[in-house]
N, CA, C and O atoms as a GROMACS GRO file, in nm:
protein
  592
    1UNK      N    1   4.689  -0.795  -1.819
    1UNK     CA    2   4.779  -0.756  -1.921
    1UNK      C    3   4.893  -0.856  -1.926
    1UNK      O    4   5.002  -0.821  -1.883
    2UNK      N    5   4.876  -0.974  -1.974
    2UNK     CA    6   4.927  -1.079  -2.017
    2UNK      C    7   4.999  -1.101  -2.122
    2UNK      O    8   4.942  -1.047  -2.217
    3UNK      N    9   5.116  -1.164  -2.163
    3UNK     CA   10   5.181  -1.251  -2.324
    3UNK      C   11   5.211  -1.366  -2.290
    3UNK      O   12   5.240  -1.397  -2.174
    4UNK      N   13   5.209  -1.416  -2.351
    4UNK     CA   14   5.257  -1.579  -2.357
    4UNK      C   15   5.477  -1.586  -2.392
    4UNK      O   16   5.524  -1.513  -2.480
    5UNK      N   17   5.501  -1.611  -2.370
    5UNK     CA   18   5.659  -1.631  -2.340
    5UNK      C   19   5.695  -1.701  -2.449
    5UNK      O   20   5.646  -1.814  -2.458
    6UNK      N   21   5.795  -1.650  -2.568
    6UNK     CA   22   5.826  -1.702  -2.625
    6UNK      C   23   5.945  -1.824  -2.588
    6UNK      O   24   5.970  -1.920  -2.660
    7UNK      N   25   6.018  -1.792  -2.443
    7UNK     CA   26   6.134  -1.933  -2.380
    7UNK      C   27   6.074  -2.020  -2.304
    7UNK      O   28   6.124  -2.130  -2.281
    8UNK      N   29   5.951  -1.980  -2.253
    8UNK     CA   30   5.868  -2.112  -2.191
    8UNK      C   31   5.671  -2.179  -2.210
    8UNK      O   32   5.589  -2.265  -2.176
    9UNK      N   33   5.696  -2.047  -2.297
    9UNK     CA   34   5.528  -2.084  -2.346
    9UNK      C   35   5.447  -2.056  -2.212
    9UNK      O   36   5.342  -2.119  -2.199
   10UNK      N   37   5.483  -1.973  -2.116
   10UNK     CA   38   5.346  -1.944  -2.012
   10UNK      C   39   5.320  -1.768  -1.978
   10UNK      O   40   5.404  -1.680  -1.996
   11UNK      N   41   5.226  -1.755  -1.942
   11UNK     CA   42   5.134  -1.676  -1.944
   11UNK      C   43   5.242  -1.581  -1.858
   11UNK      O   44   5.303  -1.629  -1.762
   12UNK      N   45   5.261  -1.439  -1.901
   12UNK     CA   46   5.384  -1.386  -1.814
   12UNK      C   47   5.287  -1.238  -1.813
   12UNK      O   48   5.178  -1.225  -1.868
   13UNK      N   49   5.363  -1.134  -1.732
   13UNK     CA   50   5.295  -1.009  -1.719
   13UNK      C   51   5.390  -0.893  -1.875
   13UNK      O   52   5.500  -0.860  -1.918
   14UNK      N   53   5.301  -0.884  -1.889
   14UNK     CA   54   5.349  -0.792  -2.025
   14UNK      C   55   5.449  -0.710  -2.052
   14UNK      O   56   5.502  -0.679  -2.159
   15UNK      N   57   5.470  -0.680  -1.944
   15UNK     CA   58   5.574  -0.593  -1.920
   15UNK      C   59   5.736  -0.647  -1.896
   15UNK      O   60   5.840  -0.587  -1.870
   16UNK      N   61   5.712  -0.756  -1.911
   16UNK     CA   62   5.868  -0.908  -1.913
   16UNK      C   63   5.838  -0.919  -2.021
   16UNK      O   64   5.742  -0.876  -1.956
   17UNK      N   65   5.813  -0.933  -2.140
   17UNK     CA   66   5.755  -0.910  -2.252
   17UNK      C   67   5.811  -0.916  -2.425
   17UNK      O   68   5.771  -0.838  -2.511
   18UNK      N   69   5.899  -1.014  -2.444
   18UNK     CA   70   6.027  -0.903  -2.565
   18UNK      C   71   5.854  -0.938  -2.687
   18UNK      O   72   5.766  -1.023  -2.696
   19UNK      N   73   5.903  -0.779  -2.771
   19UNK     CA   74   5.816  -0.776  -2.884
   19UNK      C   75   5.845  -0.870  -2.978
   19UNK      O   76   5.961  -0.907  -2.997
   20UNK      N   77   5.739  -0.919  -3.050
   20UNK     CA   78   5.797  -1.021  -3.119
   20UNK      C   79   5.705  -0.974  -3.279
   20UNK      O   80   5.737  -1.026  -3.386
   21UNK      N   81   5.620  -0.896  -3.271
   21UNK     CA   82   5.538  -0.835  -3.415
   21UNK      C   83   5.479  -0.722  -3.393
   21UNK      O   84   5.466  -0.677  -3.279
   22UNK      N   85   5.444  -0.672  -3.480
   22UNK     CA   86   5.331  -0.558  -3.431
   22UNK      C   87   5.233  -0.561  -3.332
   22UNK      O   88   5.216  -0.469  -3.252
   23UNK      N   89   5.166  -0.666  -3.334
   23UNK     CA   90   5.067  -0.713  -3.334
   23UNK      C   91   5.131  -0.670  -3.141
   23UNK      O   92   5.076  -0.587  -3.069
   24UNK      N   93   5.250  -0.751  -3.104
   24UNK     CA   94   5.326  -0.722  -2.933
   24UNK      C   95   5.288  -0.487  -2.910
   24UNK      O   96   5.251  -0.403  -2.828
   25UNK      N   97   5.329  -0.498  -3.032
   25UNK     CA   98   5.356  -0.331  -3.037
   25UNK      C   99   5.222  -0.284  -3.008
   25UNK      O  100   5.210  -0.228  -2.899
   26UNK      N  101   5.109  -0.295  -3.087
   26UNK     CA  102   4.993  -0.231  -3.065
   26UNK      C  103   4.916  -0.259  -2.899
   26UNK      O  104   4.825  -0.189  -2.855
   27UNK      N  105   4.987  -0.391  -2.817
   27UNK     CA  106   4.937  -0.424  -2.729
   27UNK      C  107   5.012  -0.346  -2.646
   27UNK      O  108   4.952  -0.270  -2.570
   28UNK      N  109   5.140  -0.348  -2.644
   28UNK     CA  110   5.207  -0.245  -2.529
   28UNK      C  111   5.178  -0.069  -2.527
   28UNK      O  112   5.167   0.002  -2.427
   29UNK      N  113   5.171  -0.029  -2.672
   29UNK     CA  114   5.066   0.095  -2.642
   29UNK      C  115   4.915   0.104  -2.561
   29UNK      O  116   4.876   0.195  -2.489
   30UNK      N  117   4.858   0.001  -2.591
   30UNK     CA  118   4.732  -0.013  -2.558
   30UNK      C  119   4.705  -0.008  -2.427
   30UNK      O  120   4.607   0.045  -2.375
   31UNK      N  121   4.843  -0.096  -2.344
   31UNK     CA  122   4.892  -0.115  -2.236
   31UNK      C  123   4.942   0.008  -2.145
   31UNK      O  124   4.920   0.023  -2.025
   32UNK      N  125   5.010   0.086  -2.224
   32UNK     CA  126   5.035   0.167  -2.102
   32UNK      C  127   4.963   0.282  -2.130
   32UNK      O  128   5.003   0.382  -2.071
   33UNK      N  129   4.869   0.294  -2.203
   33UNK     CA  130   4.769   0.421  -2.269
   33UNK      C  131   4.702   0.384  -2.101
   33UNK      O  132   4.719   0.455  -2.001
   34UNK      N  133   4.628   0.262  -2.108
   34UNK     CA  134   4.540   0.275  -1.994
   34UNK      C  135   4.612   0.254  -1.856
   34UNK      O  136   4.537   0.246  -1.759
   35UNK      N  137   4.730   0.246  -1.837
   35UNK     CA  138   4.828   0.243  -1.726
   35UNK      C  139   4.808   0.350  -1.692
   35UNK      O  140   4.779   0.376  -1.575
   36UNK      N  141   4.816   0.448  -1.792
   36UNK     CA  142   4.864   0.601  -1.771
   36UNK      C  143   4.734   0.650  -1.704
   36UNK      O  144   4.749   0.689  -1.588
   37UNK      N  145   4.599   0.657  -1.760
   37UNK     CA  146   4.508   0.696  -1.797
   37UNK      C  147   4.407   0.624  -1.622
   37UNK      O  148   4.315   0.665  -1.551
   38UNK      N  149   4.500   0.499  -1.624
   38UNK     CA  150   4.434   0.474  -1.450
   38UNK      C  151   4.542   0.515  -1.315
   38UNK      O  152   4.502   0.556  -1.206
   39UNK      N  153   4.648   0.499  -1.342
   39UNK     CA  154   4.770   0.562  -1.251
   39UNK      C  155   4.758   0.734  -1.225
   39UNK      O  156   4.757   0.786  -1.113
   40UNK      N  157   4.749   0.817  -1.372
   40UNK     CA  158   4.807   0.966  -1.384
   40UNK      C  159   4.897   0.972  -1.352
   40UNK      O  160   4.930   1.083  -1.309
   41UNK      N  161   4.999   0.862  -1.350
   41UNK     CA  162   5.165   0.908  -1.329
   41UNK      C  163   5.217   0.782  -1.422
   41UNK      O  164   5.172   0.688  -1.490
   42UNK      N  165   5.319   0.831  -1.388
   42UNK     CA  166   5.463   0.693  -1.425
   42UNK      C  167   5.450   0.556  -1.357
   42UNK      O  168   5.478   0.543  -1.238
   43UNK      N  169   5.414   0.470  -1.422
   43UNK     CA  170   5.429   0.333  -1.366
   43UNK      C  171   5.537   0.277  -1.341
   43UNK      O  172   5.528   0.178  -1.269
   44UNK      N  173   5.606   0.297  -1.366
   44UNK     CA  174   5.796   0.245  -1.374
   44UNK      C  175   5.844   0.190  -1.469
   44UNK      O  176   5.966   0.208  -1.480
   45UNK      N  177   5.771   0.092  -1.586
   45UNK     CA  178   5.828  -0.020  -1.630
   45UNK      C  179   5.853   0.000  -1.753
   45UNK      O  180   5.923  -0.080  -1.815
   46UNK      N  181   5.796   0.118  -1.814
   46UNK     CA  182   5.814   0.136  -1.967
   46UNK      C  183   5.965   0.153  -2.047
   46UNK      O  184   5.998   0.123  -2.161
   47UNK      N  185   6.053   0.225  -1.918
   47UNK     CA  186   6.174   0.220  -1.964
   47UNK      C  187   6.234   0.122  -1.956
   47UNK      O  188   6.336   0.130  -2.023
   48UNK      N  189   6.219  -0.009  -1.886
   48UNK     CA  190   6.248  -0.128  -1.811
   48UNK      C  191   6.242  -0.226  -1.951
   48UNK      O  192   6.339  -0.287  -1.996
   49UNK      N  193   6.100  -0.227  -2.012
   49UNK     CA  194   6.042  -0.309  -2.121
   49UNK      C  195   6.100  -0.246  -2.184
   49UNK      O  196   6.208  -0.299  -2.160
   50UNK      N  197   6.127  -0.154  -2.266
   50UNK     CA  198   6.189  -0.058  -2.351
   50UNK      C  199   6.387  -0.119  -2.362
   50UNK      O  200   6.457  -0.135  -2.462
   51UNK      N  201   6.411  -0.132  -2.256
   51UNK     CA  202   6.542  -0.193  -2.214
   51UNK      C  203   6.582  -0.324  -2.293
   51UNK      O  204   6.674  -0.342  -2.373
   52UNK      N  205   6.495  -0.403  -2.250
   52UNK     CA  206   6.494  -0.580  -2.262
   52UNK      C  207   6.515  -0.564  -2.417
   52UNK      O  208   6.618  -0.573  -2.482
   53UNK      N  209   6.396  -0.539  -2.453
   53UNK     CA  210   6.401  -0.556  -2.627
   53UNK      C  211   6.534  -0.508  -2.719
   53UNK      O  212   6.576  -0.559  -2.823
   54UNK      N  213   6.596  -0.367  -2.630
   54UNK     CA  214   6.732  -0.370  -2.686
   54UNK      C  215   6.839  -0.473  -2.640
   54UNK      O  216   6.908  -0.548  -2.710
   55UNK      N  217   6.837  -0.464  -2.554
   55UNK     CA  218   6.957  -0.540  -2.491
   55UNK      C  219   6.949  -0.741  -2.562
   55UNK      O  220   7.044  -0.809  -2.601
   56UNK      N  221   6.801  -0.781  -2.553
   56UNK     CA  222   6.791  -0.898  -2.651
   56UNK      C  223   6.853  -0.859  -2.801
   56UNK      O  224   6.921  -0.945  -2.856
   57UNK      N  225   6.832  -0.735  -2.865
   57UNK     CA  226   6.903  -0.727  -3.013
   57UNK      C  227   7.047  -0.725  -2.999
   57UNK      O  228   7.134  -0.782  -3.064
   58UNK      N  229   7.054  -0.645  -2.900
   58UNK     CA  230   7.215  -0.577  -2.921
   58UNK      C  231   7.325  -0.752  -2.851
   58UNK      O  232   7.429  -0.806  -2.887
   59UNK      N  233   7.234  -0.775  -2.757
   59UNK     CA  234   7.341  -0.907  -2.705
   59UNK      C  235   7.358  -1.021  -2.842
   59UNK      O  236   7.470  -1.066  -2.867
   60UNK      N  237   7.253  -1.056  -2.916
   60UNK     CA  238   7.223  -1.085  -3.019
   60UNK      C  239   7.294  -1.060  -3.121
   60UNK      O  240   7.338  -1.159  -3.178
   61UNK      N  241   7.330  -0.925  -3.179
   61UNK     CA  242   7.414  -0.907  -3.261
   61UNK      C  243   7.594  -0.904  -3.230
   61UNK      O  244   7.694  -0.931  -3.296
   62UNK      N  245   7.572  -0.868  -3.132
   62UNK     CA  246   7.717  -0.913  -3.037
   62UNK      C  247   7.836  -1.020  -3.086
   62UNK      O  248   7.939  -1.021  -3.153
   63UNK      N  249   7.744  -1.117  -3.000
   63UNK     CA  250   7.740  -1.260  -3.014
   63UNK      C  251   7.813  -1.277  -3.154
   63UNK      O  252   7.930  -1.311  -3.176
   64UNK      N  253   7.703  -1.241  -3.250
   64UNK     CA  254   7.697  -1.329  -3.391
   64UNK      C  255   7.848  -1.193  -3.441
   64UNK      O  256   7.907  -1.206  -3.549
   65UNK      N  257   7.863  -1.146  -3.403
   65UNK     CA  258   7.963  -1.079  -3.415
   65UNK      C  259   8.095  -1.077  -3.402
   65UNK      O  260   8.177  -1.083  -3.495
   66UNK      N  261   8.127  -1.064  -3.238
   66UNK     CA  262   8.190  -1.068  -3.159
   66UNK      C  263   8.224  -1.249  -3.107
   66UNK      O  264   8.325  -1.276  -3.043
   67UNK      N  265   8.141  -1.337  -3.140
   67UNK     CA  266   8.154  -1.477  -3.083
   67UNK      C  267   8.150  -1.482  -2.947
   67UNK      O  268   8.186  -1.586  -2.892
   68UNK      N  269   8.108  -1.375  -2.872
   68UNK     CA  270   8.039  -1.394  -2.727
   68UNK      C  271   7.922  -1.451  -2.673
   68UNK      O  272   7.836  -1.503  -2.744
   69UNK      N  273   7.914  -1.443  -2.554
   69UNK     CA  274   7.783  -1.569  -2.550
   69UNK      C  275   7.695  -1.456  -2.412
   69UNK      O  276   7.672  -1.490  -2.296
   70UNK      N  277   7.662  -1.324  -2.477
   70UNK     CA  278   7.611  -1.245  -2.395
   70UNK      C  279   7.430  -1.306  -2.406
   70UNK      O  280   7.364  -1.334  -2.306
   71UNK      N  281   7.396  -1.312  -2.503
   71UNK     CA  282   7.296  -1.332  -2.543
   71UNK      C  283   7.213  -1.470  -2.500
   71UNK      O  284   7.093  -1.494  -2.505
   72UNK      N  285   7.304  -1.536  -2.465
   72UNK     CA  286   7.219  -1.670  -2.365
   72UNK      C  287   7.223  -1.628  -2.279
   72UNK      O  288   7.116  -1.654  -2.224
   73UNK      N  289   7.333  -1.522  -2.165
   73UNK     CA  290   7.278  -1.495  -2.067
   73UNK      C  291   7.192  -1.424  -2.030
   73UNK      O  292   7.129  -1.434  -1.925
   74UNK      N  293   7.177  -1.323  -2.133
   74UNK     CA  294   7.048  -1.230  -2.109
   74UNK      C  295   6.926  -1.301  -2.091
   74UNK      O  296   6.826  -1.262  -2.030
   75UNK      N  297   6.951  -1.460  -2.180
   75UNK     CA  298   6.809  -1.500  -2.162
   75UNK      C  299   6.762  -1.573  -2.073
   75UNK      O  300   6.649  -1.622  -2.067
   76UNK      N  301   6.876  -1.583  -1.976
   76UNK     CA  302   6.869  -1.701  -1.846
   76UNK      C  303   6.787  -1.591  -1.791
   76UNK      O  304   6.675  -1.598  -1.741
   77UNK      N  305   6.873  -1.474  -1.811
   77UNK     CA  306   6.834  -1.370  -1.705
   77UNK      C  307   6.683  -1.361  -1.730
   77UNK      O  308   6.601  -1.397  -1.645
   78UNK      N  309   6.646  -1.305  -1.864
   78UNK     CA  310   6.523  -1.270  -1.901
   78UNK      C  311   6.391  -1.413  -1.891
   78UNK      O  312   6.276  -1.408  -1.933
   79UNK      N  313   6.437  -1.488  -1.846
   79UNK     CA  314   6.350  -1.640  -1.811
   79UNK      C  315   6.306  -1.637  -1.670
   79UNK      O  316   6.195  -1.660  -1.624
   80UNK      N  317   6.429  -1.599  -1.604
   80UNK     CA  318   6.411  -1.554  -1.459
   80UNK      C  319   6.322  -1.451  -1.432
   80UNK      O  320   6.234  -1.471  -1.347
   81UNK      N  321   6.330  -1.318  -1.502
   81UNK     CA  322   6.243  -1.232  -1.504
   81UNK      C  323   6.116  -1.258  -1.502
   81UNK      O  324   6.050  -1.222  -1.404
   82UNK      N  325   6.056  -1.329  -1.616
   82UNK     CA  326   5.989  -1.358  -1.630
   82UNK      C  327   5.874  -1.444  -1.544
   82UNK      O  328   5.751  -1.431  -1.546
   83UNK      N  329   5.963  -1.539  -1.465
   83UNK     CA  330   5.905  -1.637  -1.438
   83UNK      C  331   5.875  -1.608  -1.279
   83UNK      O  332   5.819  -1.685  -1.202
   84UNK      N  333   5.928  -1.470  -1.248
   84UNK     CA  334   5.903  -1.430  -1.099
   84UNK      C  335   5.848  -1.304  -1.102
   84UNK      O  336   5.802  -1.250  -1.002
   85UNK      N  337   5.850  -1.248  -1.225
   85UNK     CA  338   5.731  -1.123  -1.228
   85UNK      C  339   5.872  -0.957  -1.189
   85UNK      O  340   5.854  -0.852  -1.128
   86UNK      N  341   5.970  -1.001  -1.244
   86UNK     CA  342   6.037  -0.867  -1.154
   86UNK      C  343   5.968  -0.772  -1.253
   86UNK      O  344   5.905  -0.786  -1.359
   87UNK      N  345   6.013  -0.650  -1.159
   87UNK     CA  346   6.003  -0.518  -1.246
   87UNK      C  347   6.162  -0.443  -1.271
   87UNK      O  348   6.229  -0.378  -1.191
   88UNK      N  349   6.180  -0.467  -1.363
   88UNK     CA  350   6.297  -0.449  -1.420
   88UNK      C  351   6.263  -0.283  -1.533
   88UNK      O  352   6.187  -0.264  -1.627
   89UNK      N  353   6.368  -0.189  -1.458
   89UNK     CA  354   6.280  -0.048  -1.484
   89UNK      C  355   6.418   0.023  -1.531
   89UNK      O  356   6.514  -0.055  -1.526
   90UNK      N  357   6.436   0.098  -1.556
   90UNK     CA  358   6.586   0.265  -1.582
   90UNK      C  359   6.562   0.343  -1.499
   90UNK      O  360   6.466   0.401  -1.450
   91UNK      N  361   6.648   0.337  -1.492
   91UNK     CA  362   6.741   0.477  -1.422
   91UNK      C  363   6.767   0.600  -1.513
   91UNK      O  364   6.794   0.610  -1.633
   92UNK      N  365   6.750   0.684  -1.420
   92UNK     CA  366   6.753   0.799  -1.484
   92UNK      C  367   6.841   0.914  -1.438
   92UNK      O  368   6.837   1.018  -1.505
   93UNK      N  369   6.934   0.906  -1.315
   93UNK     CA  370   7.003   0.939  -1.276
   93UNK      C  371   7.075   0.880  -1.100
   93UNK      O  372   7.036   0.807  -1.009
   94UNK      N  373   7.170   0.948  -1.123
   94UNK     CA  374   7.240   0.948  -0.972
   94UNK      C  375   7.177   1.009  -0.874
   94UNK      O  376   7.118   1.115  -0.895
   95UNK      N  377   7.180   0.950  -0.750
   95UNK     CA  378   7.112   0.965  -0.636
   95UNK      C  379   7.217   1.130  -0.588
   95UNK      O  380   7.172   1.241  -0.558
   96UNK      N  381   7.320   1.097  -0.594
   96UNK     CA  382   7.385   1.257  -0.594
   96UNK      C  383   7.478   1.232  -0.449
   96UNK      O  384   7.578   1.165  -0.475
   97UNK      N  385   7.472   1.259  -0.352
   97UNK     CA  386   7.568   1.319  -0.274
   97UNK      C  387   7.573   1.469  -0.264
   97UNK      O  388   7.502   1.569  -0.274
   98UNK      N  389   7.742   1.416  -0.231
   98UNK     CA  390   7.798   1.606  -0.233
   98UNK      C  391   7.793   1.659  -0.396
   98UNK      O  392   7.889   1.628  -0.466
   99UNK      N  393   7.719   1.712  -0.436
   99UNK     CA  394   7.716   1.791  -0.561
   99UNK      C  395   7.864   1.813  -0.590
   99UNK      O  396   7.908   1.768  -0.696
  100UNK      N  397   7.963   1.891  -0.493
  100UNK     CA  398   8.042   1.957  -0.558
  100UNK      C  399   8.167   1.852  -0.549
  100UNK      O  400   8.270   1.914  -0.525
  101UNK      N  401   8.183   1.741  -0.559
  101UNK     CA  402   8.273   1.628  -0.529
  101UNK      C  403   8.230   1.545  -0.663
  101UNK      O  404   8.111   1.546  -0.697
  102UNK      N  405   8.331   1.470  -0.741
  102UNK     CA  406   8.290   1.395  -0.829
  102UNK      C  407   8.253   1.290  -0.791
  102UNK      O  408   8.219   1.284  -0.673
  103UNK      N  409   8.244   1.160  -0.879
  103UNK     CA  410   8.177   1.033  -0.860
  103UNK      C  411   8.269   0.958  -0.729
  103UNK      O  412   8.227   0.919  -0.620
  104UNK      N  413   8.433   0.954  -0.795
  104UNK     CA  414   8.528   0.904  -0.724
  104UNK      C  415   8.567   0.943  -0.591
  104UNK      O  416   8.641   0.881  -0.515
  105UNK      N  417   8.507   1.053  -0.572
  105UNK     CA  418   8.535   1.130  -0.426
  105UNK      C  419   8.445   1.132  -0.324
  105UNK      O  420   8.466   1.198  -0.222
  106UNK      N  421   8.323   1.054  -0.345
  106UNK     CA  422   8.186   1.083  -0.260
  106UNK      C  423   8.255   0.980  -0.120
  106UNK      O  424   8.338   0.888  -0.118
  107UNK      N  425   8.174   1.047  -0.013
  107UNK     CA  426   8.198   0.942   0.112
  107UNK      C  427   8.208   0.858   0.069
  107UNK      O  428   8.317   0.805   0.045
  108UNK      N  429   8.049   0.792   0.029
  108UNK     CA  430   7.959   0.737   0.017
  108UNK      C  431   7.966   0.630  -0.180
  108UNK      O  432   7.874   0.638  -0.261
  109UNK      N  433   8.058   0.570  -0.196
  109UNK     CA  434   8.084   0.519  -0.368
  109UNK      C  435   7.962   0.450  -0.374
  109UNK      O  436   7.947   0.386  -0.478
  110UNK      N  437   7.876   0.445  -0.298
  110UNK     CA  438   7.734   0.342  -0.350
  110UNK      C  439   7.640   0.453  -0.448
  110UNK      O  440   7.577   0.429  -0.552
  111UNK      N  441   7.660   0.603  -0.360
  111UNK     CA  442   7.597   0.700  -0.438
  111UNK      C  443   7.574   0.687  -0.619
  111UNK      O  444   7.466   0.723  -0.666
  112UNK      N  445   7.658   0.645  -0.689
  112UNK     CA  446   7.736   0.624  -0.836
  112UNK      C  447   7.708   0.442  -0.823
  112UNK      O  448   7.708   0.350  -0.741
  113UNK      N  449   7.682   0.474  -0.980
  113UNK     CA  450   7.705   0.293  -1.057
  113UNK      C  451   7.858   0.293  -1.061
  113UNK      O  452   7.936   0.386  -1.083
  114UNK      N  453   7.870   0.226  -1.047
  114UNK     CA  454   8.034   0.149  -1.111
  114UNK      C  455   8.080   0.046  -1.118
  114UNK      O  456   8.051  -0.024  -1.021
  115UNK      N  457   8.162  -0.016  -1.213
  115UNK     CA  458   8.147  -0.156  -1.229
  115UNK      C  459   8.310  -0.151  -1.127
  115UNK      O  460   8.407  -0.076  -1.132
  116UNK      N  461   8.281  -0.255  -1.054
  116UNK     CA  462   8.436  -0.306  -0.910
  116UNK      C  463   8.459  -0.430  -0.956
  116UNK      O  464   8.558  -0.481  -0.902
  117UNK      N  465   8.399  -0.509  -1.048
  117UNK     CA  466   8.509  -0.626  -1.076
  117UNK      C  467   8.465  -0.693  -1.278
  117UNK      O  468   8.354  -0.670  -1.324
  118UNK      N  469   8.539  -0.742  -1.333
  118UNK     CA  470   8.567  -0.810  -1.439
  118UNK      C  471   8.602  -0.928  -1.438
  118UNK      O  472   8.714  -0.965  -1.402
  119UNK      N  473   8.513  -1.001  -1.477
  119UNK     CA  474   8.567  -1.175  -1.508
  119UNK      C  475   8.505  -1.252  -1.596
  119UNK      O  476   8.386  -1.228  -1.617
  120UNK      N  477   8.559  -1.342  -1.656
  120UNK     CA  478   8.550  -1.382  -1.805
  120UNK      C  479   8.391  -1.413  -1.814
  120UNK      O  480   8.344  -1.430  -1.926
  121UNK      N  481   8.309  -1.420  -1.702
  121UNK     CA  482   8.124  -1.424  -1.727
  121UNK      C  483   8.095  -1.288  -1.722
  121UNK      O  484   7.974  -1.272  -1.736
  122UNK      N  485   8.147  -1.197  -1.710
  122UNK     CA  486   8.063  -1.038  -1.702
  122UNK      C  487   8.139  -0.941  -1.667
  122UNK      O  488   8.259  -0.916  -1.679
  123UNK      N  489   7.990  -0.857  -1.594
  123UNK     CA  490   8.082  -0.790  -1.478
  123UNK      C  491   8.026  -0.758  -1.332
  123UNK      O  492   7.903  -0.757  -1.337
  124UNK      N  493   8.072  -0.732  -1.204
  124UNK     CA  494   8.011  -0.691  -1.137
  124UNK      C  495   8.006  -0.540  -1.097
  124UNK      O  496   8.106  -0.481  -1.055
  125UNK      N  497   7.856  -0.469  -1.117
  125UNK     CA  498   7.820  -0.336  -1.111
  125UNK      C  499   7.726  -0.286  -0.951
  125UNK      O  500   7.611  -0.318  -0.918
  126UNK      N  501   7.804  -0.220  -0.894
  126UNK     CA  502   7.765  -0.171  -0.754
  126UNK      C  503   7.725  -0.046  -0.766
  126UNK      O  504   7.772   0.015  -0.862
  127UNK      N  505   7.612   0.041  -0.657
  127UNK     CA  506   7.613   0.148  -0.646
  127UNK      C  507   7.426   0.181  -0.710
  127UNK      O  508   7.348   0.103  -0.765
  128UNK      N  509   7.416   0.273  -0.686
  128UNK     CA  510   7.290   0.320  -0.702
  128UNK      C  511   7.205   0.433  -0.840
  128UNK      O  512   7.259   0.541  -0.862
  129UNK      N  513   7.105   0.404  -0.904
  129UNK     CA  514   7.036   0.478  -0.987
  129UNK      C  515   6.904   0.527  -0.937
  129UNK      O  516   6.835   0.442  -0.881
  130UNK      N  517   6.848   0.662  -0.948
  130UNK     CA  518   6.726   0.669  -0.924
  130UNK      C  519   6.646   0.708  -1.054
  130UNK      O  520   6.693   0.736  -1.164
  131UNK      N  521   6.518   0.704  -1.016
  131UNK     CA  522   6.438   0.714  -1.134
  131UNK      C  523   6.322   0.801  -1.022
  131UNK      O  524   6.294   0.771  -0.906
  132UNK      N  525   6.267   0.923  -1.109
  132UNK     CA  526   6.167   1.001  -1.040
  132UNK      C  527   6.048   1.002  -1.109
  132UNK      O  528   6.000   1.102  -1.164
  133UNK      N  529   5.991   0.875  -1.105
  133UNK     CA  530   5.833   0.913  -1.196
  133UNK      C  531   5.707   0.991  -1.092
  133UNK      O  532   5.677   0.998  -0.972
  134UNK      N  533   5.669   1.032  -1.199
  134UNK     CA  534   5.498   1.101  -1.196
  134UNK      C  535   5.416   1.051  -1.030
  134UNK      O  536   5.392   0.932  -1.011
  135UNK      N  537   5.392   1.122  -0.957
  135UNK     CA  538   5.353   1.107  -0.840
  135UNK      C  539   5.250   1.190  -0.823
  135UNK      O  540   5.271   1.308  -0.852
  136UNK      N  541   5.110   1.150  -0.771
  136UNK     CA  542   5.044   1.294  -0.716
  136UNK      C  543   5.099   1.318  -0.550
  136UNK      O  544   5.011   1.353  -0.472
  137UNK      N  545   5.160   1.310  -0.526
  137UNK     CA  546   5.231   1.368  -0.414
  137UNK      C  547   5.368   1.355  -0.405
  137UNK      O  548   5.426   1.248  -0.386
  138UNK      N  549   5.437   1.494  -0.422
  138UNK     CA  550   5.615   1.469  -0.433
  138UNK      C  551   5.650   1.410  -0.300
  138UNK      O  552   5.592   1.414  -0.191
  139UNK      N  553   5.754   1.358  -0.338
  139UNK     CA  554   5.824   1.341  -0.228
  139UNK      C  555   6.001   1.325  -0.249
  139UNK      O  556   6.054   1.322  -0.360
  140UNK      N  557   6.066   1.317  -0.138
  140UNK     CA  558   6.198   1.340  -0.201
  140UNK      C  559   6.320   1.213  -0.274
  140UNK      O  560   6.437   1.226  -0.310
  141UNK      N  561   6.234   1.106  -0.274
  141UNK     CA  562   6.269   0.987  -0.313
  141UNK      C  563   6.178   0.902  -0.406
  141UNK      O  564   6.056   0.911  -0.402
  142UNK      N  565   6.254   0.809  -0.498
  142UNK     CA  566   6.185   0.699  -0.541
  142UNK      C  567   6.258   0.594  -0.464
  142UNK      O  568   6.362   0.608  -0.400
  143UNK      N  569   6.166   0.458  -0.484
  143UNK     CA  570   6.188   0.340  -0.439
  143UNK      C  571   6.167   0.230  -0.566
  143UNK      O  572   6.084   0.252  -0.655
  144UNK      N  573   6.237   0.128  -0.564
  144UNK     CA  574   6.242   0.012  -0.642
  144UNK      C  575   6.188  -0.121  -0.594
  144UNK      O  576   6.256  -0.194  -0.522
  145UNK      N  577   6.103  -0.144  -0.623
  145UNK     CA  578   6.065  -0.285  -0.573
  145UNK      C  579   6.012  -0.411  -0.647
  145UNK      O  580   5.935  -0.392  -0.741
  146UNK      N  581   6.048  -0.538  -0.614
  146UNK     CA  582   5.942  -0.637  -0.693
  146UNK      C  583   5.829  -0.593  -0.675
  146UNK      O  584   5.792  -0.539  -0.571
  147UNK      N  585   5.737  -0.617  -0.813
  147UNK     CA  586   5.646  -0.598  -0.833
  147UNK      C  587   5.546  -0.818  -0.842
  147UNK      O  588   5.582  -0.910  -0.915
  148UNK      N  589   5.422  -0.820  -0.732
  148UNK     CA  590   5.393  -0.913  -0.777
  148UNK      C  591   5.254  -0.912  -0.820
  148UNK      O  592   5.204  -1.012  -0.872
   0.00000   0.00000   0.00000
């Protein structure tokens, strides 16, 4: 389950992927129809791929907007991606803590995303998201990993 890269012209895993016609669209259904259909769970990446393609429009319109230069970095980023196979996936919530303590009060501030610094290239965002896909055996955690 292959595309060819529109920033370097080589053969990448589909799922690094930005859509570029229908033609991308009918393949990524096709794609995770039989993901699904050989897994029976959640593969991780659909929200991940689902991600990229916004974040390429929205940095995109930004830019041409705003006169920021988000949009080349997404694509350094998204070249990198690409070219090492990550699995770049969503989050779907906080790992949690003490329930009855807010974000700012946990022992533990890794529990929570939060961005701890600002500087004229970005920002830097610390702290943790989990995502609970489809498992035939629960368990009380997900894990994140490169995928190669």
């Amino acid at each position: 389950m292959t595309a060819t890269s529109h920033l370097t012209g080589q053969k990448i895993n589909r799922f690094c992927h930005l859509h570029r016609n229908t033609d991308d669209l009918v393949k990524k259904v096709k794609m995770q129809r039989l993901m699904g259909q050989k897994t029976a769970a959640c593969f991780q990446r659909c929200v991940g791929m689902d991600a990229i393609n916004a974040v390429d429009s929205v940095t995109f319109e930004m830019d041409r907007k705003l006169g920021t230069q988000y949009h080349e970095r997404f694509l350094r980023f998204l070249k990198r991606m690409q070219e090492e196979d990550w699995t770049v996936d969503g989050a779907m919530t906080d790992p949690k803590g003490d329930r009855n303590l807010p974000p700012g009060k946990q022992a533990d501030p890794d529990l929570y995303t939060r961005v701890v610094k600002k500087t004229a290239e970005g920002i830097v965002v610390r702290g943790a998201k989990a995502t609970r896909p489809g498992r035939s055996i629960p368990t009380g955690s997900s894990s994140c990993r490169r995928s190669r």
